[in-house]
SEDO-201615 format. One line per field, with one value per atom (N, C-alpha, C): residue number from 1; x, y, z. Coordinates in Angstrom, 3 decimals. Atoms other than C-alpha are relative to their C-alpha. Layout:
<nodes>
nr = (NUM,...)
x = (X,...)
y = (Y,...)
z = (Z,...)
</nodes>
This chain:
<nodes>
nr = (1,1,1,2,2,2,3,3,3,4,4,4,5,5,5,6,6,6,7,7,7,8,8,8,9,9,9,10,10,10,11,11,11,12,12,12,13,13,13,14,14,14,15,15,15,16,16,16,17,17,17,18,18,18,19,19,19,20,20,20,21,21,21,22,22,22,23,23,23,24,24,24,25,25,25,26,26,26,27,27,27,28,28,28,29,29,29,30,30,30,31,31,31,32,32,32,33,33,33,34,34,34,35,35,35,36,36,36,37,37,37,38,38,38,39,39,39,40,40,40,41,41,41,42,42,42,43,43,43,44,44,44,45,45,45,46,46,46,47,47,47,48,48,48,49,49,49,50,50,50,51,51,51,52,52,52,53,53,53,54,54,54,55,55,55,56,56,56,57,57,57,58,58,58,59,59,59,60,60,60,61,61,61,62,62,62,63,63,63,64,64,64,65,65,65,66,66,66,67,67,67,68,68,68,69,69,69,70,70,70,71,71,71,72,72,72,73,73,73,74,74,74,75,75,75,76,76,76,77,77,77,78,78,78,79,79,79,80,80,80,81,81,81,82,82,82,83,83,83,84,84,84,85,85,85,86,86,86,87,87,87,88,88,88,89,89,89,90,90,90,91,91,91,92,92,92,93,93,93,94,94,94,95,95,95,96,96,96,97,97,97,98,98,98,99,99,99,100,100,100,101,101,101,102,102,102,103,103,103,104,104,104,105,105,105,106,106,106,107,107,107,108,108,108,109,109,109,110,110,110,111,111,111,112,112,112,113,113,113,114,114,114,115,115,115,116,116,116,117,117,117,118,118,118,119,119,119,120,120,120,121,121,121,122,122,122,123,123,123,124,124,124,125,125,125,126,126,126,127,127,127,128,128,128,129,129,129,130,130,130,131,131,131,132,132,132,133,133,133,134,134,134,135,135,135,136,136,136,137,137,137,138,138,138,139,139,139,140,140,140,141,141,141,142,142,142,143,143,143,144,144,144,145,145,145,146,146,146,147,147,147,148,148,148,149,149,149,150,150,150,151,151,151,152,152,152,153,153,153,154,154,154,155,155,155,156,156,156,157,157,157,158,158,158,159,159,159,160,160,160,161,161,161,162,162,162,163,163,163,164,164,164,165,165,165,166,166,166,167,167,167,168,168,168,169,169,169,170,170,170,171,171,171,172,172,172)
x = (-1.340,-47.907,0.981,-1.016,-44.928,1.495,-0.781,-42.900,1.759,-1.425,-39.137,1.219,-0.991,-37.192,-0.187,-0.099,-38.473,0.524,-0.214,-37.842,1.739,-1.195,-34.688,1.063,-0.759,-33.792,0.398,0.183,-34.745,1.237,-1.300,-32.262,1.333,-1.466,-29.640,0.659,-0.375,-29.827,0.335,-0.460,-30.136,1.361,-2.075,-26.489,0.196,-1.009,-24.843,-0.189,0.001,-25.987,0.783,-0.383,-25.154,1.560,-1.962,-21.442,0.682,-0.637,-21.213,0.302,-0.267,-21.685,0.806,-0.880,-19.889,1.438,-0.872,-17.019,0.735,-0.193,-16.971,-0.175,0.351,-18.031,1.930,-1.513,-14.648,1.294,-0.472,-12.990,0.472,-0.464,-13.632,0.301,0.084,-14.093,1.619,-1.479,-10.809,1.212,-1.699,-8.401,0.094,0.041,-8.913,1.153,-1.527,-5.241,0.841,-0.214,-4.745,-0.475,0.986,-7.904,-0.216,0.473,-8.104,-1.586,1.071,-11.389,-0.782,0.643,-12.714,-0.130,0.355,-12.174,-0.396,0.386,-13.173,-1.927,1.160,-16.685,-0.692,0.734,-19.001,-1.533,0.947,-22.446,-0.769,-0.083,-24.363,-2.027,1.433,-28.719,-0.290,0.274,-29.942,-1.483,1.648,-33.620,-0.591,0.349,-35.397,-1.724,1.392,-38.831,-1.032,0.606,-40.151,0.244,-0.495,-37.780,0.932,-0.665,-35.375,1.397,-0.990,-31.580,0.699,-1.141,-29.456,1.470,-1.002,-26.271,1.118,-0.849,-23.306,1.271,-1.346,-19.458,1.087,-1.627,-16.019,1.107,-1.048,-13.092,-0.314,0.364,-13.726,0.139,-0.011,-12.361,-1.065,0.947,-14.965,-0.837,0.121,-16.790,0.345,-0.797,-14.104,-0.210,0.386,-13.944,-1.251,1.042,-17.170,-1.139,0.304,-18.317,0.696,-1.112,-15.262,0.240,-0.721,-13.332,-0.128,-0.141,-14.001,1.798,-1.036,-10.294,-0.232,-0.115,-9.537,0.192,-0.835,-8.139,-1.672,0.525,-10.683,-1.512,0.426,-13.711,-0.089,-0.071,-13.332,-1.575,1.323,-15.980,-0.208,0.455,-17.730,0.198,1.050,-18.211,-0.842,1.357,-20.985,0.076,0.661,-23.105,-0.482,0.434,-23.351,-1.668,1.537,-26.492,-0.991,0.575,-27.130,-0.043,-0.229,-26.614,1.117,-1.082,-23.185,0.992,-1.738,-19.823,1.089,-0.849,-17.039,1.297,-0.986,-14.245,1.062,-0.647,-11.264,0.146,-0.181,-10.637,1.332,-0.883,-7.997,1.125,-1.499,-5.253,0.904,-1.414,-1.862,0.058,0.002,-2.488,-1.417,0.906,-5.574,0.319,-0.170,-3.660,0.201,-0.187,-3.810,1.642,-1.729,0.229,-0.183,-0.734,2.089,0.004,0.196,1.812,-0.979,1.014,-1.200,0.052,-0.152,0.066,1.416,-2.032,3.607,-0.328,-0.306,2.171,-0.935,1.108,0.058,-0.608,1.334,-2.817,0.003,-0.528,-1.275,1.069,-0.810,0.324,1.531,-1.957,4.131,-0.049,-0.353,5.865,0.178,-0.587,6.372,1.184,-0.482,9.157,-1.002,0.263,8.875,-1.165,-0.047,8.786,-1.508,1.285,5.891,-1.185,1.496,3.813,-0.386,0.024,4.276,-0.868,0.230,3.550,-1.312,0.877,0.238,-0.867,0.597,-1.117,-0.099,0.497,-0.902,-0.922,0.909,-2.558,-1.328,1.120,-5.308,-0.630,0.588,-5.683,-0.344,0.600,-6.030,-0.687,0.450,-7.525,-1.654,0.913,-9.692,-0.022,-0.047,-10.533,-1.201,1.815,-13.565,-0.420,0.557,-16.003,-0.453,0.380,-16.899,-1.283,1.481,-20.179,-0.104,-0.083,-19.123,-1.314,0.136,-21.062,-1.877,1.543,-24.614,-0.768,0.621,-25.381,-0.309,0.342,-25.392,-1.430,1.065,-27.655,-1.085,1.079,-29.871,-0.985,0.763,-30.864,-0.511,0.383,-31.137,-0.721,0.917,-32.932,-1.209,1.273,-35.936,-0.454,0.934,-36.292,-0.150,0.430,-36.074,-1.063,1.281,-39.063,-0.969,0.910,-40.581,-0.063,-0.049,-39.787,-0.198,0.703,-40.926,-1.037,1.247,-44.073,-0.663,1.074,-44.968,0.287,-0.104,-43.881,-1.097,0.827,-45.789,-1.590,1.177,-48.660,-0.828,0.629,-49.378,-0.137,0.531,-49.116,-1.496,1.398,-51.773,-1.078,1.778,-54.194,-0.126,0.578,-53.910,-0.599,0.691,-54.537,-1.872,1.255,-57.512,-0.910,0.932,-58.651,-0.484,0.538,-58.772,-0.951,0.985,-60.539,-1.651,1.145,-63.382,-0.281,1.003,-64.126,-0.124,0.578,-63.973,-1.449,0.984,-66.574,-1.317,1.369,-68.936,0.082,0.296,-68.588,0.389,-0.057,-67.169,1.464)
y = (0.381,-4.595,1.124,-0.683,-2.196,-0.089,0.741,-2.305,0.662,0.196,-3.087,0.340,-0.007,-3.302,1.532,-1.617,0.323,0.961,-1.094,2.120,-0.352,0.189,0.212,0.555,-0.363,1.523,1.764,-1.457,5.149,0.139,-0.339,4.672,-0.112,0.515,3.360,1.375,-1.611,6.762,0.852,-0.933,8.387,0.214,0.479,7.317,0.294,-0.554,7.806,1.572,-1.584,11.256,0.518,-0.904,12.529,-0.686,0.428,10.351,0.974,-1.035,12.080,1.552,-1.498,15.671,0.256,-0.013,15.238,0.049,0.571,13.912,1.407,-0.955,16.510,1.820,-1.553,19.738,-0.150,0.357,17.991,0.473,-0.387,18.763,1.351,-1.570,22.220,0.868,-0.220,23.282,-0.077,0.078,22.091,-0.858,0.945,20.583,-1.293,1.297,17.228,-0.810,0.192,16.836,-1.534,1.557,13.037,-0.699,1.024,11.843,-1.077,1.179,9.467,0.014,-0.597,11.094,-0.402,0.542,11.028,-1.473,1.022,7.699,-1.070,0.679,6.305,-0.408,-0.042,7.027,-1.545,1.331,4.156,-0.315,-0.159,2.963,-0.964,0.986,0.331,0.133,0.132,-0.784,-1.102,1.193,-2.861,-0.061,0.198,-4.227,-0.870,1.411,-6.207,-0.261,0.319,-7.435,1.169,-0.847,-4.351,1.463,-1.066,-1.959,0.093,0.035,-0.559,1.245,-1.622,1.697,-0.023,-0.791,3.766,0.203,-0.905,4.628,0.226,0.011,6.153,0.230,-0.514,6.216,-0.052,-0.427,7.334,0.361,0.032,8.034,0.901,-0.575,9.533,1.553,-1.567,13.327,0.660,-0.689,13.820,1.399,-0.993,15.609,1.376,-1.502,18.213,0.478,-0.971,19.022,0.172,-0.563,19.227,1.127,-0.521,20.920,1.186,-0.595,22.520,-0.146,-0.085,22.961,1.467,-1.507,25.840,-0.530,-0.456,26.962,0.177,-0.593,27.325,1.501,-1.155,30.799,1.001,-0.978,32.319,-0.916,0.492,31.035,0.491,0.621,30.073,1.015,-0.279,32.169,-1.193,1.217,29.500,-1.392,1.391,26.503,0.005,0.592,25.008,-1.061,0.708,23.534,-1.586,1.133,19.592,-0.302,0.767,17.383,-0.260,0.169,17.895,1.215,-1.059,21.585,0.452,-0.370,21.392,0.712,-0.316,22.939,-1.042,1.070,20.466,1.150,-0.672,22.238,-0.608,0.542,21.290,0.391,-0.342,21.001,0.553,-0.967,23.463,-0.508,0.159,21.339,-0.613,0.330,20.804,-1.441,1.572,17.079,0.194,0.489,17.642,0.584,-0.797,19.571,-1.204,1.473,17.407,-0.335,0.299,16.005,0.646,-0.815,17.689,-0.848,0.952,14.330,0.005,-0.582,15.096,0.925,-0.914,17.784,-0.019,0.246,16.456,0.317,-0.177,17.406,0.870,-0.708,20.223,-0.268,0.570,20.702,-0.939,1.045,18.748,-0.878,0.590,16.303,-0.274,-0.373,17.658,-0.204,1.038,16.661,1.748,-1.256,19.898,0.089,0.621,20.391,0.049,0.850,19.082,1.559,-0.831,22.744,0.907,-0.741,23.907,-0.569,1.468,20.648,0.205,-0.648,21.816,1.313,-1.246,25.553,-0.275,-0.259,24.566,-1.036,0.564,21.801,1.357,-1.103,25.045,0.790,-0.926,27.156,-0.595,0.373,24.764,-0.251,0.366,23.766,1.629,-0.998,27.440,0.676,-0.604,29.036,-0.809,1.019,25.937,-0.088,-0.256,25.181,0.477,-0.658,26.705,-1.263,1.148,24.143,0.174,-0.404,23.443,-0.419,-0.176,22.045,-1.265,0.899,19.515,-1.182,0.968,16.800,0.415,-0.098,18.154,0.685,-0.348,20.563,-0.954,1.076,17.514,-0.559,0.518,15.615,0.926,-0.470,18.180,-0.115,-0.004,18.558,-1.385,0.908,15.150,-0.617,0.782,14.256,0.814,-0.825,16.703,-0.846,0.400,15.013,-1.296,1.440,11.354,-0.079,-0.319,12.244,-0.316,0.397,12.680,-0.958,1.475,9.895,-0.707,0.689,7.835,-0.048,-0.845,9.730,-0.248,0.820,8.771,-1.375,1.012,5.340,-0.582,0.692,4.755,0.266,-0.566,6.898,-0.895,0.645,4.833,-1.637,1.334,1.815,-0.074,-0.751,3.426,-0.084,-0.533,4.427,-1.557,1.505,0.421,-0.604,1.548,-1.351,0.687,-0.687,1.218,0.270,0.436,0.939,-1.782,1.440,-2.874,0.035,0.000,-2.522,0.622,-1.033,0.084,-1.318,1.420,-3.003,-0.828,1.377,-5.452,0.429,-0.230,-3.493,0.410,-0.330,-2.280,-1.057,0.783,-5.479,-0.438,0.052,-5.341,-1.031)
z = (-0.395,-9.816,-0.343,0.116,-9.342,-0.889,1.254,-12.440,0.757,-0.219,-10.757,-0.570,0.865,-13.889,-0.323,0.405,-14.852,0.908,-1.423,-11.380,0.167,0.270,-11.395,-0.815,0.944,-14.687,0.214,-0.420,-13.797,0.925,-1.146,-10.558,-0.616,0.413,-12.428,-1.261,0.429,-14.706,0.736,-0.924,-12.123,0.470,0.031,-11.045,-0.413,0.931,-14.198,-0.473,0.444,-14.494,0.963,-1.191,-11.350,-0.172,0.009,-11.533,-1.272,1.422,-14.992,0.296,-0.261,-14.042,1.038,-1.250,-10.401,-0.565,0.662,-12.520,-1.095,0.835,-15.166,1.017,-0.671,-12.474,1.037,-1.001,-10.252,-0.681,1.304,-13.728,0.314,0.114,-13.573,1.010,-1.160,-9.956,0.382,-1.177,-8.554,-0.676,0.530,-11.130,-0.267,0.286,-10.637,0.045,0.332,-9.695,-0.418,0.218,-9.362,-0.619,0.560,-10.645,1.010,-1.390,-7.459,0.289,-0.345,-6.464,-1.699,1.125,-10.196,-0.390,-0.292,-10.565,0.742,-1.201,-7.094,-0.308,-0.189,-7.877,-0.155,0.309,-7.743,0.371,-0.236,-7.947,0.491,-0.867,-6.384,-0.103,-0.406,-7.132,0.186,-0.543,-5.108,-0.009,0.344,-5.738,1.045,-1.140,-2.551,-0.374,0.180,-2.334,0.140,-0.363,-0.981,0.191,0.143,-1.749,-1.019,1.150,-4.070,0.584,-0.715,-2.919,-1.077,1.298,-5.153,0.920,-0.637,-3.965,-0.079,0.798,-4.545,0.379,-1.145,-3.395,-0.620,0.296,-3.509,1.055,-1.090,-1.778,1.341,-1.219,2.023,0.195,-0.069,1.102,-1.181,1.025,-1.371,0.569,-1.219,1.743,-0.146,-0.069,1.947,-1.365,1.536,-1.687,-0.448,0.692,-2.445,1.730,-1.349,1.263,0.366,-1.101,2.365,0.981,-1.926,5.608,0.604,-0.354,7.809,1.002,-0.919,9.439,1.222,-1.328,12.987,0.403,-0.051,12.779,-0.904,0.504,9.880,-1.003,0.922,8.120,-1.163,1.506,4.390,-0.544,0.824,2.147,-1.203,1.401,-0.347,0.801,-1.327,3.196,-0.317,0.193,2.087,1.215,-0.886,4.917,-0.967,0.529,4.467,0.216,-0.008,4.433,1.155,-1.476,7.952,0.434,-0.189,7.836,1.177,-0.459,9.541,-0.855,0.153,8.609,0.656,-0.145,8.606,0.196,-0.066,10.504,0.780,-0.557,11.793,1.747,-1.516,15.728,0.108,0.145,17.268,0.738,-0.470,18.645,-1.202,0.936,16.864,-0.674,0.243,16.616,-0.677,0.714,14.152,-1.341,1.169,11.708,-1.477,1.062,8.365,-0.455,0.164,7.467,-1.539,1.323,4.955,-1.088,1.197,3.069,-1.142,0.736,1.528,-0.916,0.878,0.191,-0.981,1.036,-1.983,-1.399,1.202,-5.201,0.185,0.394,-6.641,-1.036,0.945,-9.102,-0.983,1.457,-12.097,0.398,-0.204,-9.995,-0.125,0.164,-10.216,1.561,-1.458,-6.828,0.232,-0.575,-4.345,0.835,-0.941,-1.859,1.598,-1.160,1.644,0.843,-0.534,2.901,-0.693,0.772,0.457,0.256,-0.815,1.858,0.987,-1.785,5.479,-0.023,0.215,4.467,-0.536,0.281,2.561,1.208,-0.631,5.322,1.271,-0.957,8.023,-0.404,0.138,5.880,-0.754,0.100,5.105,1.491,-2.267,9.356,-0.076,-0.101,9.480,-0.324,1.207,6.711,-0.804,0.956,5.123,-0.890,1.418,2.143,-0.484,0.366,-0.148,-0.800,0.839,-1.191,-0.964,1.270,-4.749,-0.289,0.750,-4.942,-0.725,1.478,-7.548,-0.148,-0.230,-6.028,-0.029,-0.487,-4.461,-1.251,1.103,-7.491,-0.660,1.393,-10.076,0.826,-0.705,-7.142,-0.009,0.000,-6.647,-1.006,1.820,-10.395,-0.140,0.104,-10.632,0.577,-1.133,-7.595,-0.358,0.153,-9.118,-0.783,1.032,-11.944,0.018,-0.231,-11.081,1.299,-0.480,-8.612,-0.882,1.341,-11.836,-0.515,0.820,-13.534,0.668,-1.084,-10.960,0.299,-0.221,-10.190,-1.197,1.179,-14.063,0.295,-0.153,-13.755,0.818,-1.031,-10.943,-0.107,-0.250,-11.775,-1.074,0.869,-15.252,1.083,-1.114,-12.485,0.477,-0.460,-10.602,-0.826,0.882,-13.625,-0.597,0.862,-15.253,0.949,-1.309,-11.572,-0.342,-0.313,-11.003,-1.091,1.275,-14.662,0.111,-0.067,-14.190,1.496,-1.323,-10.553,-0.753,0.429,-12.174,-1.227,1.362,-15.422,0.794,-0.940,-12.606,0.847,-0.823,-10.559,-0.767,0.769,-13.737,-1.105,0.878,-15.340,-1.199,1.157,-18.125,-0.556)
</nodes>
């Protein structure tokens, strides 16, 4: 039998590592200006009869900051290609440029003026932004080694059934 509660437990590390380091790399990478994004994160294991999902979420621009934006005008050095091996770039009409709203405060959440909001939403539509990473590095690392931990879990599964099959078949 496939021990649930252990694979479960493994996933559910798995999570808090990767939320931990995402969290703390978001830190250093890019400021962390609001904390909106840091605290959005969230995690979510679900256990079924025949399966088991991890998974993990936060606010919808996570994407961009941890990906980047390629510009219309110039691509961004440090675009990292997403999970599909795209570039997330913006399209080139006037009506996709992101609003200046987005931009009313900088890194340490002080308010900007109107005119400095306008001035940095053009030169992100054009320019992009550089992605940090924050997110897939932690996953990667972590997705190696909960392989592992899994791979024993399952493997001492494996060696007790097939130890009890082998005394059932020589008798003993």
């Amino acid at each position: 039998m496939i021990p649930r509660e252990e694979i479960a437990a493994v996933l559910d590390d798995f999570t808090k590592k990767v939320i931990q380091q995402a969290r703390r790399n978001l830190t250093l990478f890019s400021g962390n200006k609001t904390k909106a994004l840091h605290r959005s994160f969230n995690r979510d294991i679900q256990v079924f009869k025949d399966s088991m999902k991890a998974s993990i979420s936060a606010l919808d621009y996570w994407r961009f900051t941890n990906y980047g934006v390629k510009g219309i005008e110039k691509q961004r050095i440090g675009v990292i290609p997403n999970e599909f091996g795209k570039v997330q770039s913006y399209k080139t009409g006037i009506e996709n440029k992101p609003g200046y709203k987005n931009f009313l405060t900088d890194k340490i959440n002080r308010p900007v003026s109107k005119s400095q909001a306008i001035a940095t939403s053009w030169n992100v539509w054009k320019f992009g932004i550089k992605g940090t990473g924050f997110f897939t590095r932690p996953f990667d690392t972590a997705f190696i080694k909960v392989s592992k931990e899994i791979e024993n879990v399952y493997g001492l599964v494996i060696e007790k059934e097939l130890g009890k099959e082998l005394n059932d078949i020589s008798g003993k």
